[in-house]
Short mmCIF file of the C-alpha atoms (twelve columns), coordinates in Angstrom:
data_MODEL
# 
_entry.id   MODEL 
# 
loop_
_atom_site.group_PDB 
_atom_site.id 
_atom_site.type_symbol 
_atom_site.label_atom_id 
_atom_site.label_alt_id 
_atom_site.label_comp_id 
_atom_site.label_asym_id 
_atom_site.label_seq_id 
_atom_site.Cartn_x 
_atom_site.Cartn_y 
_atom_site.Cartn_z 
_atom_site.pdbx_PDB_model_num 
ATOM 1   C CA . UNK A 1   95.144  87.894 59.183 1 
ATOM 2   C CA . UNK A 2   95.755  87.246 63.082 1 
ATOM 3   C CA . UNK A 3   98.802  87.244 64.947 1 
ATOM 4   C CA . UNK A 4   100.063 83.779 64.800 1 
ATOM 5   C CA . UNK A 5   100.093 84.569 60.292 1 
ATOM 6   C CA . UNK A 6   102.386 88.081 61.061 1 
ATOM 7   C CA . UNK A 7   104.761 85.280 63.527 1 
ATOM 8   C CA . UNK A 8   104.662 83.686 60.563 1 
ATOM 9   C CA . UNK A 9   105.891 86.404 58.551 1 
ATOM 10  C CA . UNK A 10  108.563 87.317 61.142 1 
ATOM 11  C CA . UNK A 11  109.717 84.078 61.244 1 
ATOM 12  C CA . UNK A 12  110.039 83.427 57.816 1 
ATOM 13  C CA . UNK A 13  111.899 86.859 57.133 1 
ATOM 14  C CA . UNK A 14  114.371 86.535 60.149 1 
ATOM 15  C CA . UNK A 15  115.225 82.825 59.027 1 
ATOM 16  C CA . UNK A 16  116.229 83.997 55.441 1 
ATOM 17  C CA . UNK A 17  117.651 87.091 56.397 1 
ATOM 18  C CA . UNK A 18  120.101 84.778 58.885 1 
ATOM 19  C CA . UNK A 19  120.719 82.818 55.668 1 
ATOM 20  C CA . UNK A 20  121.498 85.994 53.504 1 
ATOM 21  C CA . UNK A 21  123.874 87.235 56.262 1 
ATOM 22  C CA . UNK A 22  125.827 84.127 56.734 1 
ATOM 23  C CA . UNK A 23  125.583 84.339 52.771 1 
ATOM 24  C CA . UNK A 24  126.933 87.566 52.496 1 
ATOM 25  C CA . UNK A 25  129.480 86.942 55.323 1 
ATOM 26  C CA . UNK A 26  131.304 84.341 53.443 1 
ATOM 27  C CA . UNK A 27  130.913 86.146 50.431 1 
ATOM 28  C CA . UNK A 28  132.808 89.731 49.067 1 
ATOM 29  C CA . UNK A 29  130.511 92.063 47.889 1 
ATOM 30  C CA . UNK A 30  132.634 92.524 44.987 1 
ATOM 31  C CA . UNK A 31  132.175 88.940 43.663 1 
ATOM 32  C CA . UNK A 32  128.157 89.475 43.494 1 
ATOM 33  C CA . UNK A 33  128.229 93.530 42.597 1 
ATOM 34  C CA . UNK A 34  130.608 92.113 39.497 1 
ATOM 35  C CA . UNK A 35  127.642 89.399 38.867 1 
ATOM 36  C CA . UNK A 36  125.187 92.120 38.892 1 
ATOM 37  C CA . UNK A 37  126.950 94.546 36.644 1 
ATOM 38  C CA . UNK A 38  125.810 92.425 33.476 1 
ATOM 39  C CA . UNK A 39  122.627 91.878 34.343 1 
ATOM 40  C CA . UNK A 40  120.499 91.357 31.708 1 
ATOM 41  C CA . UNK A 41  117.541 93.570 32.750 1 
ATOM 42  C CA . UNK A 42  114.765 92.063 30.138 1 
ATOM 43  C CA . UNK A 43  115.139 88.793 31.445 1 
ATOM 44  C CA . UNK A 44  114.870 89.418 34.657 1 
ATOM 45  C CA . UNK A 45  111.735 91.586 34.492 1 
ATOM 46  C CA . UNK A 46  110.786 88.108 32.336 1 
ATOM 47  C CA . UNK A 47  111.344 86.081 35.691 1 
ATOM 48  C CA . UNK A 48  108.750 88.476 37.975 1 
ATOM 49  C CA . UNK A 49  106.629 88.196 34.413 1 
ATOM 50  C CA . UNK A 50  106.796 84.316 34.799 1 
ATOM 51  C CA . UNK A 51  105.745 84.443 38.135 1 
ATOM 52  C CA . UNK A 52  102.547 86.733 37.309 1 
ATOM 53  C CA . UNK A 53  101.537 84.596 34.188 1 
ATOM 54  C CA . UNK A 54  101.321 81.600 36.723 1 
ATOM 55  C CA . UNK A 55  99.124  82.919 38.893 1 
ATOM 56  C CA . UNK A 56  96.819  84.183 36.001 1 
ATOM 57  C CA . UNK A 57  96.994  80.783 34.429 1 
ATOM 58  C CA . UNK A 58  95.500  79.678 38.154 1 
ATOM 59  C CA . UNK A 59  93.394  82.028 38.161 1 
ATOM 60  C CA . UNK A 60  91.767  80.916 34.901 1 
ATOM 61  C CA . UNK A 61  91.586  77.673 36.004 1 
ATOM 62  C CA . UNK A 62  89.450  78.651 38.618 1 
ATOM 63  C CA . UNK A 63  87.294  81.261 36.589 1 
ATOM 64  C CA . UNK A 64  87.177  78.107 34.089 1 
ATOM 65  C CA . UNK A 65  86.330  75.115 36.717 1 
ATOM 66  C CA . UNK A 66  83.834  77.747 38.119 1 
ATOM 67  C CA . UNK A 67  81.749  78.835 35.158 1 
ATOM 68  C CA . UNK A 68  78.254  78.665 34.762 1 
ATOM 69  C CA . UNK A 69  75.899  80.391 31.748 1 
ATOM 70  C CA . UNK A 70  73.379  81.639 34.077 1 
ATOM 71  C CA . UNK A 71  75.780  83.325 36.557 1 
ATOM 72  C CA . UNK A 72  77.407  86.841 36.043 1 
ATOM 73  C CA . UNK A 73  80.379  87.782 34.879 1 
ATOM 74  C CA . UNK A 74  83.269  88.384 37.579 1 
ATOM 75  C CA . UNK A 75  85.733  90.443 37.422 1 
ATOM 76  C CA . UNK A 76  89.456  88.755 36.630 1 
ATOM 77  C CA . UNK A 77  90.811  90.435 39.496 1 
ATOM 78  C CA . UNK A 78  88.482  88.239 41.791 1 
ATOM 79  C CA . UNK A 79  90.073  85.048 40.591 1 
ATOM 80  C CA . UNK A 80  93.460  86.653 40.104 1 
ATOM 81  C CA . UNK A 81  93.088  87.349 44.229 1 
ATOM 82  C CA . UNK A 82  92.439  84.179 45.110 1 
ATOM 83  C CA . UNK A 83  96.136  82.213 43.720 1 
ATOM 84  C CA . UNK A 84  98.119  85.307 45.707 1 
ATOM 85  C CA . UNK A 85  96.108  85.337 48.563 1 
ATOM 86  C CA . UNK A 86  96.551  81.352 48.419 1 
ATOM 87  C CA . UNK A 87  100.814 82.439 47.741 1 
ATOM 88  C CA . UNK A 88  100.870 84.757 50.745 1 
ATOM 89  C CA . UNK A 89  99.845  81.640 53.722 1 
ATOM 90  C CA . UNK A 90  101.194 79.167 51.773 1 
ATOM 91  C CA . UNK A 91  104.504 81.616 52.756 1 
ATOM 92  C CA . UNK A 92  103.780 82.300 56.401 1 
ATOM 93  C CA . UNK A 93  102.049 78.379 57.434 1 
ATOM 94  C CA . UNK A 94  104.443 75.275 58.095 1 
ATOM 95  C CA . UNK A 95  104.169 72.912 55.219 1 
ATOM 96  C CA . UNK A 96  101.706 75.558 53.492 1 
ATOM 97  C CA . UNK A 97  98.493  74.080 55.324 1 
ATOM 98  C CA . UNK A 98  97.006  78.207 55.426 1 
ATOM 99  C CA . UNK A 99  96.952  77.841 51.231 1 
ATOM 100 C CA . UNK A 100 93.953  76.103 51.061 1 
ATOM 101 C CA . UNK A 101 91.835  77.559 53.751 1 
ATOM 102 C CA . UNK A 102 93.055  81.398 52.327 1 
ATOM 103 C CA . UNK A 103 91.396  80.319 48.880 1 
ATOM 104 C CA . UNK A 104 88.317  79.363 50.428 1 
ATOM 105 C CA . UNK A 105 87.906  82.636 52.273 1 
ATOM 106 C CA . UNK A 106 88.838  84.660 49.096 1 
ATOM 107 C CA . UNK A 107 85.849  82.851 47.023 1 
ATOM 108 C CA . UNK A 108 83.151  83.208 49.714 1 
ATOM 109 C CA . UNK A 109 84.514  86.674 49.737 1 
ATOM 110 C CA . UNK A 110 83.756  86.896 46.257 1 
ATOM 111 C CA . UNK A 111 80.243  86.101 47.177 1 
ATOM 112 C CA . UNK A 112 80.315  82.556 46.391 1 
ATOM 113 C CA . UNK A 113 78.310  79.887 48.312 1 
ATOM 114 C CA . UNK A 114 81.074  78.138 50.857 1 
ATOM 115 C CA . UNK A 115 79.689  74.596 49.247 1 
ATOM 116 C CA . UNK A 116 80.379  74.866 45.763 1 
ATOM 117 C CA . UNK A 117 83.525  77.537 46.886 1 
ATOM 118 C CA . UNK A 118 85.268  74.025 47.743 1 
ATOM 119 C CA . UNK A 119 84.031  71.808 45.463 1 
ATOM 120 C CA . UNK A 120 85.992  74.322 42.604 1 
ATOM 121 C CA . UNK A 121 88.734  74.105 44.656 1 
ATOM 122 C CA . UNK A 122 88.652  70.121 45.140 1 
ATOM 123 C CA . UNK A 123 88.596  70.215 41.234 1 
ATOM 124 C CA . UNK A 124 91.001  72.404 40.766 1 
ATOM 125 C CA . UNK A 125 93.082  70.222 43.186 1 
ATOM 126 C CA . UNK A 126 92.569  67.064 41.780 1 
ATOM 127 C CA . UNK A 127 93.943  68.422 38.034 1 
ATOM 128 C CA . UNK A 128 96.621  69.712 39.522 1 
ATOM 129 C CA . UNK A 129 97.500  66.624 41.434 1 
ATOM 130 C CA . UNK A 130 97.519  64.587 38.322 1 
ATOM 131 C CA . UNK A 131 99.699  66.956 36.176 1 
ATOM 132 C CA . UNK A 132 102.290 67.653 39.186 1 
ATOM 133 C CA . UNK A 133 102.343 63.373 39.044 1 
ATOM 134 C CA . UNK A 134 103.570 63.688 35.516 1 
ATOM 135 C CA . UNK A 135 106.243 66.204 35.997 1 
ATOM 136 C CA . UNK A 136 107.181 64.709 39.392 1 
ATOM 137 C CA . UNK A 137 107.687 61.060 37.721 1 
ATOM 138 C CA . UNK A 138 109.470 62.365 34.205 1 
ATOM 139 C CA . UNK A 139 111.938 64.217 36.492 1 
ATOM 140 C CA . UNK A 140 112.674 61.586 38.639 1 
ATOM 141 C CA . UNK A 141 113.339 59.215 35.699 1 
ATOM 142 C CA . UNK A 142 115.457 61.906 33.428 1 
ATOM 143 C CA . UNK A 143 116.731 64.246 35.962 1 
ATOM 144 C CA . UNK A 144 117.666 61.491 39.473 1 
ATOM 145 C CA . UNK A 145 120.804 60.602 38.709 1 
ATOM 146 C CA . UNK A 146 122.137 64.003 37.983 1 
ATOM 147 C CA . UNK A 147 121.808 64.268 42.026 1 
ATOM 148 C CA . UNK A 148 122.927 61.103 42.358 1 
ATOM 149 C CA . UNK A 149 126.183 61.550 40.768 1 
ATOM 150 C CA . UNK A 150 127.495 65.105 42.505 1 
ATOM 151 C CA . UNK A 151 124.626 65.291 45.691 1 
ATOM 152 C CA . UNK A 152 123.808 61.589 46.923 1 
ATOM 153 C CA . UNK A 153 123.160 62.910 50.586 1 
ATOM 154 C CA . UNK A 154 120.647 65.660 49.323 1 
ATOM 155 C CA . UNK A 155 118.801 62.778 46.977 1 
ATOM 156 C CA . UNK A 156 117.782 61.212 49.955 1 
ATOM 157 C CA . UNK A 157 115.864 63.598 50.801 1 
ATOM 158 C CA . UNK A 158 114.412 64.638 47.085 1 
ATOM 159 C CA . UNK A 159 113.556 60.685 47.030 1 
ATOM 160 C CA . UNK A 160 111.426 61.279 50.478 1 
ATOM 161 C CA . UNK A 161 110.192 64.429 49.206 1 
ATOM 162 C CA . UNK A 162 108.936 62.231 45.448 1 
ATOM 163 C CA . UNK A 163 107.685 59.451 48.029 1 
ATOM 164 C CA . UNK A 164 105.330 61.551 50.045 1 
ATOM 165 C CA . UNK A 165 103.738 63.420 46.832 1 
ATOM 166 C CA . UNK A 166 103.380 60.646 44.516 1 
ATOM 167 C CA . UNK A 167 101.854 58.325 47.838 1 
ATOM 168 C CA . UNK A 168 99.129  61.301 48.235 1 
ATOM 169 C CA . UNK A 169 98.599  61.482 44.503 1 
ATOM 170 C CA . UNK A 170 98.378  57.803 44.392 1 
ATOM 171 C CA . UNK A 171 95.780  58.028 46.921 1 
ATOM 172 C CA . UNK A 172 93.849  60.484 45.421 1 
ATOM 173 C CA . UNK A 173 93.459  58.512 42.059 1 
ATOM 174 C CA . UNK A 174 92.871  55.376 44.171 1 
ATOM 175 C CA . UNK A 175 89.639  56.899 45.413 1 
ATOM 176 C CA . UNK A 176 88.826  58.665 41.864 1 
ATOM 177 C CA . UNK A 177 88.716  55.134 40.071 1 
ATOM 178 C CA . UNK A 178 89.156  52.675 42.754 1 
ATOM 179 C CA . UNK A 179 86.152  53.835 45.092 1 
ATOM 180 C CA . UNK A 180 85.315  51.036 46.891 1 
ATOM 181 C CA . UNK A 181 88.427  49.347 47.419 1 
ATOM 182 C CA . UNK A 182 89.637  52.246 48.704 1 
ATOM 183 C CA . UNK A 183 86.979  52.477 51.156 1 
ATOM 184 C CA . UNK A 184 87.995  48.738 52.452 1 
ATOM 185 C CA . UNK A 185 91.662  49.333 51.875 1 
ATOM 186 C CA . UNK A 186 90.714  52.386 54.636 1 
ATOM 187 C CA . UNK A 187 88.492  51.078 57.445 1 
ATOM 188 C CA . UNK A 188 90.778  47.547 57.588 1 
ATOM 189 C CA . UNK A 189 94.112  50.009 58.517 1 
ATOM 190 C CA . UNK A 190 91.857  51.557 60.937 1 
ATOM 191 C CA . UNK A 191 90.893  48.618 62.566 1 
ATOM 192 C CA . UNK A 192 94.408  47.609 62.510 1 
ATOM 193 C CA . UNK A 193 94.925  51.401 64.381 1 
ATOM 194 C CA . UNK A 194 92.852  49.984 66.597 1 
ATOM 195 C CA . UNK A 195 95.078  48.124 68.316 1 
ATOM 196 C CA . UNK A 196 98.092  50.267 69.231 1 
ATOM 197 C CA . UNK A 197 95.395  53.685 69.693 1 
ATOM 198 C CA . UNK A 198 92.240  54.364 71.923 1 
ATOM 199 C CA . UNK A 199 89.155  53.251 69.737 1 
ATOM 200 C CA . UNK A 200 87.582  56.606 70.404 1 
ATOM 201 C CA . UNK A 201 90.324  57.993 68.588 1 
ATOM 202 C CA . UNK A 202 90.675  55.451 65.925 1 
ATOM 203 C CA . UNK A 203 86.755  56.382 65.507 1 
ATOM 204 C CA . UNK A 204 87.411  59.958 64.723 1 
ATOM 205 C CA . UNK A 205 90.282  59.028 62.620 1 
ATOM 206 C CA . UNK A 206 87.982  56.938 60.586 1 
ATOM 207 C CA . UNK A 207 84.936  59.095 59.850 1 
ATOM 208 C CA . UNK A 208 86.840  62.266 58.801 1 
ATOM 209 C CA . UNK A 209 88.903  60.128 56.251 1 
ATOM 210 C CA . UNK A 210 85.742  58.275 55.304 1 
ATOM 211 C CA . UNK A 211 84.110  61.712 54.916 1 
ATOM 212 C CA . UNK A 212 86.554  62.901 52.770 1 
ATOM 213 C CA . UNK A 213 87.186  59.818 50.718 1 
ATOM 214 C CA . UNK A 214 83.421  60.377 49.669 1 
ATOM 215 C CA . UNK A 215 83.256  64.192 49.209 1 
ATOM 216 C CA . UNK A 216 86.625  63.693 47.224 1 
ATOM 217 C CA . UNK A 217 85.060  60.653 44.767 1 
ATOM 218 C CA . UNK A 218 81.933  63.063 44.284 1 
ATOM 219 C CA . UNK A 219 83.814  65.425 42.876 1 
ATOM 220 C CA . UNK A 220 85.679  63.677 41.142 1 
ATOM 221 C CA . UNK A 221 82.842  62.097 39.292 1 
ATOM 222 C CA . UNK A 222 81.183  65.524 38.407 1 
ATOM 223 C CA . UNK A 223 84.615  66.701 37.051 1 
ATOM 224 C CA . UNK A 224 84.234  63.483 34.806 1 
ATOM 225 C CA . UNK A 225 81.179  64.717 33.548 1 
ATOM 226 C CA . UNK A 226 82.614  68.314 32.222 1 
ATOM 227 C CA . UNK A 227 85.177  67.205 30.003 1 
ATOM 228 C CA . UNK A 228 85.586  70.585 27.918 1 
ATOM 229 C CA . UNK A 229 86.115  72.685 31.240 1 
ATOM 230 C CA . UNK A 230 89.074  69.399 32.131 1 
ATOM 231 C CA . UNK A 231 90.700  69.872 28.896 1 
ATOM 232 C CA . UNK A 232 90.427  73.420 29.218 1 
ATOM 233 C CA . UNK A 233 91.919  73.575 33.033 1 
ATOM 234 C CA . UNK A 234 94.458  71.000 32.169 1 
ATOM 235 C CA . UNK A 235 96.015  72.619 29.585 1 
ATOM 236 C CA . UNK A 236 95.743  75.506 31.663 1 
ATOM 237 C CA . UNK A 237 97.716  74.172 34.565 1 
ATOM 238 C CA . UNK A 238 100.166 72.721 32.381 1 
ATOM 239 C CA . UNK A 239 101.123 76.248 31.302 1 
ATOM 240 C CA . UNK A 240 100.899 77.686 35.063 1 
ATOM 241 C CA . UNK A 241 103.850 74.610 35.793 1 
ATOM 242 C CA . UNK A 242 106.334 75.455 32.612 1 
ATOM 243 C CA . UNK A 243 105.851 78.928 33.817 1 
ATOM 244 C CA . UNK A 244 106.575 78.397 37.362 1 
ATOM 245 C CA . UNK A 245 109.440 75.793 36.922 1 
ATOM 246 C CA . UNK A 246 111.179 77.982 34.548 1 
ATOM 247 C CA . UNK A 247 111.899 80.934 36.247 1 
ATOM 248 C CA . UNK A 248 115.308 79.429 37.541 1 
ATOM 249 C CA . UNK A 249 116.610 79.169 34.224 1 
ATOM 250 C CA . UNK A 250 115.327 82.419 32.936 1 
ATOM 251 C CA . UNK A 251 117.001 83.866 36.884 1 
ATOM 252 C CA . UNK A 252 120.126 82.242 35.159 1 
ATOM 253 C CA . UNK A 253 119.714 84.012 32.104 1 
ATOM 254 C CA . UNK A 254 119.260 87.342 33.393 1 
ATOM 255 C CA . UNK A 255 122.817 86.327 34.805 1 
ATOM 256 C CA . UNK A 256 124.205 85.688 31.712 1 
ATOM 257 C CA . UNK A 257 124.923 82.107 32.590 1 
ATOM 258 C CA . UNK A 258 124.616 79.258 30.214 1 
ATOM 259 C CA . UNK A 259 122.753 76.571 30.462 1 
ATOM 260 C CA . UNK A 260 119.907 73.802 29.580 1 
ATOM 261 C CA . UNK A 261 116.519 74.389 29.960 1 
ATOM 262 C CA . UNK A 262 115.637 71.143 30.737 1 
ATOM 263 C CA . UNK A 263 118.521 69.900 33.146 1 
ATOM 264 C CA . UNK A 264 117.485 73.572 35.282 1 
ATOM 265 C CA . UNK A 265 113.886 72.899 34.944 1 
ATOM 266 C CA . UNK A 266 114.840 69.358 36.312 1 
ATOM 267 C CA . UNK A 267 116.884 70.768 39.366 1 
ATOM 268 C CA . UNK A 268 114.033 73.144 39.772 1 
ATOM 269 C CA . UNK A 269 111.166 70.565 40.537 1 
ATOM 270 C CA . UNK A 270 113.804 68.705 42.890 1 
ATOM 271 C CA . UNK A 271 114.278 71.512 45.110 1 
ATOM 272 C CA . UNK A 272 110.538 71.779 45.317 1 
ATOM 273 C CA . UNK A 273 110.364 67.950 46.174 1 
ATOM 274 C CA . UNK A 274 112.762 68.933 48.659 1 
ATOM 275 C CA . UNK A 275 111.159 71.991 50.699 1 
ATOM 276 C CA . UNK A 276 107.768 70.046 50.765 1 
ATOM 277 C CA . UNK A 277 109.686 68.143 53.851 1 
ATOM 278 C CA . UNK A 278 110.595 70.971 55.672 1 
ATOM 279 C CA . UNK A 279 108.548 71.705 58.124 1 
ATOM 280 C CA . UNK A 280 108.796 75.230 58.551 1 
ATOM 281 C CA . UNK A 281 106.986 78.784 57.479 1 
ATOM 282 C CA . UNK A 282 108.028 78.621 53.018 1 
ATOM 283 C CA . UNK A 283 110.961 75.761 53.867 1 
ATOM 284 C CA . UNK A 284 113.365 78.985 54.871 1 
ATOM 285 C CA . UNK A 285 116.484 77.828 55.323 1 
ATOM 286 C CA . UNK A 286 115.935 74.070 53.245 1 
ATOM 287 C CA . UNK A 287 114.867 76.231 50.143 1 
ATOM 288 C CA . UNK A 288 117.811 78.307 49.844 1 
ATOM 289 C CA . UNK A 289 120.610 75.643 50.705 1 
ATOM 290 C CA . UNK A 290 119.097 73.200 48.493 1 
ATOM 291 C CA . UNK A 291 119.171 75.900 45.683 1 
ATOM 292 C CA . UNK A 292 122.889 76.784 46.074 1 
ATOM 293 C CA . UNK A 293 123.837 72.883 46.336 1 
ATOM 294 C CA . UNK A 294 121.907 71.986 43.478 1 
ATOM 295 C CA . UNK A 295 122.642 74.793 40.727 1 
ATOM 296 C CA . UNK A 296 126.294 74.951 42.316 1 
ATOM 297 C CA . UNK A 297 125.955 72.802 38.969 1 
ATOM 298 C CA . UNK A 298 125.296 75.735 36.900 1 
ATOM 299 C CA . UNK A 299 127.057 78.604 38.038 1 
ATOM 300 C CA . UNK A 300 130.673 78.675 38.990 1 
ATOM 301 C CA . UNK A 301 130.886 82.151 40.520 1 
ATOM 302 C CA . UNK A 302 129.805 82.261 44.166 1 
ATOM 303 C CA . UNK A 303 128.792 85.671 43.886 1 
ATOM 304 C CA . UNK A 304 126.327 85.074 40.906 1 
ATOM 305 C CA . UNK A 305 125.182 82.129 42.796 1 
ATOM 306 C CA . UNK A 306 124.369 83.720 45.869 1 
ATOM 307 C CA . UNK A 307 122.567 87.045 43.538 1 
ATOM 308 C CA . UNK A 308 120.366 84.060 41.456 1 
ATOM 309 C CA . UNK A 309 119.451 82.313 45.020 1 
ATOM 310 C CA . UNK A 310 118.556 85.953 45.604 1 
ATOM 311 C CA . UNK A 311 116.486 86.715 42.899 1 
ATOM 312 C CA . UNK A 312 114.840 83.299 42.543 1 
ATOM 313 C CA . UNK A 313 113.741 83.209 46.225 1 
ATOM 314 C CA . UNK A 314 112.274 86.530 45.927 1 
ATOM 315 C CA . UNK A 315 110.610 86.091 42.541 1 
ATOM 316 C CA . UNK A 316 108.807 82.639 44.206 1 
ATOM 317 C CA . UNK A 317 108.347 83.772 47.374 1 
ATOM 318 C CA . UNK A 318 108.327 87.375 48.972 1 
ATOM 319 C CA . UNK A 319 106.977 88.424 45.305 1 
ATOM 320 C CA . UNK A 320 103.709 86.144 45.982 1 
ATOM 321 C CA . UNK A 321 103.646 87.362 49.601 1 
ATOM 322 C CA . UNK A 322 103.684 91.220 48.732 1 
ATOM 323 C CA . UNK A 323 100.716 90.833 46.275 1 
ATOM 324 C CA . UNK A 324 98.536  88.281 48.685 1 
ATOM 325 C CA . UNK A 325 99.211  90.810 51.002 1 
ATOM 326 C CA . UNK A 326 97.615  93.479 48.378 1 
ATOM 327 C CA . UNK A 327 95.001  90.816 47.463 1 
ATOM 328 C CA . UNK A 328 93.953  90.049 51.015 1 
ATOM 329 C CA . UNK A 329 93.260  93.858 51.542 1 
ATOM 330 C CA . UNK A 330 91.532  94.654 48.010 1 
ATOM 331 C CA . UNK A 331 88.288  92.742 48.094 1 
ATOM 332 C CA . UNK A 332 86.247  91.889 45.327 1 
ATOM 333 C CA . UNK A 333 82.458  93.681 44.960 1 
ATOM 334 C CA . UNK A 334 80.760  90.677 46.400 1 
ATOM 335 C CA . UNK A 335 77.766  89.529 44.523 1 
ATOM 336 C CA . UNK A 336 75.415  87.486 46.309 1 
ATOM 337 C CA . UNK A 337 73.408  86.482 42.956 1 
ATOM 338 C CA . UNK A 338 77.109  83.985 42.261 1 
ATOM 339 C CA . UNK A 339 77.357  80.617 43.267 1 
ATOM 340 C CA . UNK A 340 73.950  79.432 45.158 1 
# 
């Protein structure tokens, strides 16, 4: 970890401690002290308990994806590192770009070869990509208009947010079982680049998308080929999404307010449609006003609004970032024998 990930971490914490002050400002203590007072305690140690069965269900995808008879046994907490150490610069990078790379160091810590280290993870990333497609399209269909109705200028911005992921997951299954044409479909936009940008640029642009078009579709094809560790992993990451997407309504619970799991679970995904636009350190700022507009819905008492922004923020978000910060320092035995 350098200095421009602790800016990161600065950053992050003095943009939502801003938002907590002007929060709290505008807000009597009383109001969220009175919210607090019937707290339901075994709920909310359910919501942290949500968060920590995620990451284990990522971390067996990864143990499962990355199986082999022949190899040794590794210890859970070497996977179990690798989804909070991916939490932590997911946190501290704009538009989480340090996730990936913080995996891949975590595995070849692990004393995995740095090949296969991200061909697990480009199989890992392609499930996920097509059950987050799923969720993000039933949501959209059941769970739009509620925005519509009571938010139309933040479902502008949800619509964006749906636009950009399901473009990139588009993509992604474009090249997985439309390989050629998506080659063609490719080289003529950059030759049509090619006339508004230098063609040494252009060039560049070209083979590193070509490059990754085919390292992507090879992958792709091998995951093909193990269809009991797909099945496995995809039920897998199915779990690791109901998990994470529910701990708003269990945070609304533990508050004692009622509500639907589904229409919560709905807002839920939205808001995360929503911060993947913002481009700054964990969406600070975005995350939390989107959160208070959107389950404004839900909760008619400032106070316990403000408390279950509170408590949901920290549950997603400085939770993940205290234990990548414990993952990051506790390394794994590495084993040299794994992974070749």
């Amino acid at each position: 970890m350098n200095k421009k990930h602790l800016w990161g971490i600065l950053i992050v914490l003095a943009i939502s401690a801003f938002v907590l002050y002007m929060d709290l400002k505008s807000t009597p203590l009383s109001e969220i002290l009175k919210a607090a007072h019937g707290l339901n305690i075994v709920a909310l140690i359910m919501v942290f308990g949500l968060m920590l069965l995620s990451y284990m269900c990522e971390a067996g995808i990864l143990a499962t994806v990355a199986h082999r008879k022949e190899e040794p046994k590794r210890s859970a907490w070497s996977f179990l590192r690798i989804p909070i150490t991916q939490a932590l610069f997911n946190a501290i990078t704009p538009m989480s770009t340090g996730g990936q790379p913080s995996q891949l160091a975590a595995m070849i810590q692990m004393g995995m070869e740095g090949g296969r280290s991200t061909s697990i993870l480009l199989m890992k990333f392609i499930i996920y990509q097509i059950v987050v497609l799923f969720a993000y399209v039933f949501t959209i269909i059941f769970g739009f208009h509620m925005v519509m109705t009571k938010f139309a200028g933040l479902a502008i911005f949800i619509a964006i947010g749906f636009l950009i992921h399901v473009s990139s997951i588009i993509f992604l299954l474009a090249i997985m079982f439309a390989y050629h044409f998506t080659k063609n479909a490719t080289n003529a936009l950059m030759n049509l680049l090619e006339k508004f940008f230098k063609k040494e640029r252009v060039e560049k642009w070209r083979a590193a998308t070509l490059e990754k078009i085919d390292t992507f579709y090879a992958e792709s094809q091998k995951l093909k080929k193990e269809k009991k560790k797909l099945i496995v992993a995809s039920i897998l990451t199915v779990l690791q999404l109901l998990f994470f997407y529910s701990i708003p309504f269990m945070v609304l619970t533990a508050l004692n307010v009622p509500c639907s799991w589904a229409n919560v679970t709905q807002m839920n995904i939205m808001i995360i449609m929503f911060m993947a636009i913002i481009p700054i350190p964990g969406a600070s700022g975005g995350a939390e006003y989107s959160f208070q507009t959107l389950f404004s819905t839900f909760v008619s008492s400032h106070g316990a609004l403000i408390l279950a922004m509170f408590i949901w923020r920290f549950s997603t978000y400085f939770f993940g970032m205290i234990l990548g910060i414990f993952g990051w320092i506790f390394k794994p035995k590495k084993d040299k024998k794994f992974g070749k």
